[in-house]
N, C-alpha and C positions, 0 to 999 in steps of 0.2 A: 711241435709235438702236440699230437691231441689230448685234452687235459681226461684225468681218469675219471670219467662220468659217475664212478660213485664216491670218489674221495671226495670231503669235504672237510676246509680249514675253517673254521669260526673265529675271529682274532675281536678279541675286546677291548675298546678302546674308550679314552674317556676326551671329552673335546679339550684341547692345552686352551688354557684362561688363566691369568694370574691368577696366582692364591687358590684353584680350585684342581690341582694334580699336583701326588705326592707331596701331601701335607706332612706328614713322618720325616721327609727328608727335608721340607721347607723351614721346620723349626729349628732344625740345624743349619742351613746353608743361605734362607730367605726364599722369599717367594719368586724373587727372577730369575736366582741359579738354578730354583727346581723347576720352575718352567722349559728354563733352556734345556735342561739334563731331558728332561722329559720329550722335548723337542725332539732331541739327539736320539732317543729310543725309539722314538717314533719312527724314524727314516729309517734306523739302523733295522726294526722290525719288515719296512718294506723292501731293503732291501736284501734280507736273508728270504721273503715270502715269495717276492712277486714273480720267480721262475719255477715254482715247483707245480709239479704235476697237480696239479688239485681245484677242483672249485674253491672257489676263497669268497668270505662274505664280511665285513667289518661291522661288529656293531657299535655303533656310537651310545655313549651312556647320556646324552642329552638333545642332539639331532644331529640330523645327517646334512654332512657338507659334501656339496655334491662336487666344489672345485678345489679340492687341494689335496694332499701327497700321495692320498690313496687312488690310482688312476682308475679310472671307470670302467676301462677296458678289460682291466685284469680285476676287480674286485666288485665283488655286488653290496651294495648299500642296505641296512637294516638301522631301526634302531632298538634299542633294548627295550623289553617290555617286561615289568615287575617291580614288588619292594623290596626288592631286597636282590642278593649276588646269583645266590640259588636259583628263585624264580626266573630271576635275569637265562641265567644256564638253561636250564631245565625247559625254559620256553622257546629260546634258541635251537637247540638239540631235537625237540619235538619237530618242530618246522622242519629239520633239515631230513629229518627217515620219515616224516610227511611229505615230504618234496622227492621220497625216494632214493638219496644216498643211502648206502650203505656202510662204509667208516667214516664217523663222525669223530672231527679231535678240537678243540679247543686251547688254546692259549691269550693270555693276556699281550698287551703292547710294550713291558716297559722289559724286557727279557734281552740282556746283554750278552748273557753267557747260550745265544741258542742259536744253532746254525741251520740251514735248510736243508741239510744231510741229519738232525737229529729228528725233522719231522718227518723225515722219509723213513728212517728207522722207524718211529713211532707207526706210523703208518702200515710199515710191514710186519711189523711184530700183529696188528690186530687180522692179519691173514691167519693168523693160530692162537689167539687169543682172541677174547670179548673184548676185553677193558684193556687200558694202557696209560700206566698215569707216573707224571714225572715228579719226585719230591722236593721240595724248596727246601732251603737249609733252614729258612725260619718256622717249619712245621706247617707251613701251606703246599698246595702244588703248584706247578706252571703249568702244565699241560694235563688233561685230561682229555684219554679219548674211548670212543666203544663204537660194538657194532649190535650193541642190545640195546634196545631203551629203557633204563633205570631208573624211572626219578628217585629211588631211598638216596640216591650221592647226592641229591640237593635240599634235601632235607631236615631239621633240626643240625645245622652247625653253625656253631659262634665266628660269622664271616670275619676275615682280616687276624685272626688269632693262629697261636701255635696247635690247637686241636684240630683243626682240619683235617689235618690228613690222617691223622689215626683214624677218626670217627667216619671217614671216607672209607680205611682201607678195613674198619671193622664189616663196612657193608657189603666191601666184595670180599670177603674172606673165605667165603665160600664158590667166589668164580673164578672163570679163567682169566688172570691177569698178568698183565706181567707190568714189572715195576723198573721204571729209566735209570740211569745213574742221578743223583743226586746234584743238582744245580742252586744259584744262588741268584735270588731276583734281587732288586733295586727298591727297594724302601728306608732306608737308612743311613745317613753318611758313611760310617761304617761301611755299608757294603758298596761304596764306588773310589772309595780317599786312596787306595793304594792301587786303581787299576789307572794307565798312564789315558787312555781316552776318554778320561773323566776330568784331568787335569787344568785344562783351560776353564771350564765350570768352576772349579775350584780355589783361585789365583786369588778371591777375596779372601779366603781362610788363611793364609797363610802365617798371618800372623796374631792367630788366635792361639 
């Protein structure tokens, strides 16, 4: 199938290194379980990605690895440019309606609960809507997508906090949006101890 010349996926990804992905969760579980966990996201993201209709571009948060899980074929290489999360977005997003796409969506990598049927909704929702943005249960998003260029969404928010998505959706509150069901990403023990594909990662806790 020919991919849809103006869709565009952006997945943000951070390189796995000990000790340096999902720290939140490594304080609770160590730095090799949240590696592996992180590992396990990793695939599990390429593998809900790598069929859908869309251009796809991964940005690495420290460089681009040109040989591993993300094939070359199916994904274009970037890497982040900025200080901060926003900048990171906002300068990403500009590239991509500079390059000419038309719907622009974004998601992180570590996203368990997200199928490639929820980014195709996402997707189609922004055929009648601007914006499209999915709420995390810890007051972040997972996905944000549009077919306007806004930078106000990247601007003054306290990254990695519970106010993000208010002070996101305070900026579209005046457009056309529409808002996902409500998801749960991976930063916390808590949010993986009771889902069973998590379990193997886990098998050290058990007896805490």
């Amino acid at each position: 199938m020919k991919k849809k010349e103006t869709d565009l996926l952006l997945i943000f990804t951070r390189n796995p290194g000990l000790g340096k992905c999902k720290t939140r969760l490594a304080a609770k579980i160590g730095d090799s379980a949240a590696l592996e966990v992180y590992t396990f996201l990793l695939h599990h993201t390429v593998a809900f990605t790598q069929s859908l209709d869309a251009h796809k571009i991964v940005y690495y948060s420290e460089e681009i690895w040109e040989n591993d899980i993300w094939d070359n074929g199916l994904y274009q290489k970037q890497l982040q440019i900025g200080n901060d999360l926003g900048k990171r977005m906002k300068n990403a997003f500009a590239q991509g309606f500079d390059s000419g796409f038309k719907k622009i969506i974004i998601i992180g990598s570590d996203m368990y609960d997200l199928s490639q049927s929820d980014l195709e909704v996402a997707f189609s929702k922004l055929d009648s809507h601007d914006y499209v943005i999915g709420p995390a249960e810890d007051g972040g998003y997972y996905l944000l997508g549009m077919k306007v260029e806004n930078s106000k969404v990247f601007q003054d928010k306290a990254w990695g906090t519970k106010s993000v998505l208010g002070d996101t959706l305070k900026n579209l509150e005046k457009e056309s949006l529409f808002v996902l069901p409500e998801k749960n990403d991976v930063d916390h023990y808590e949010d993986i101890k009771d889902i069973e594909a998590f379990q193997p990662f886990l098998k050290h806790m058990t007896n805490d």
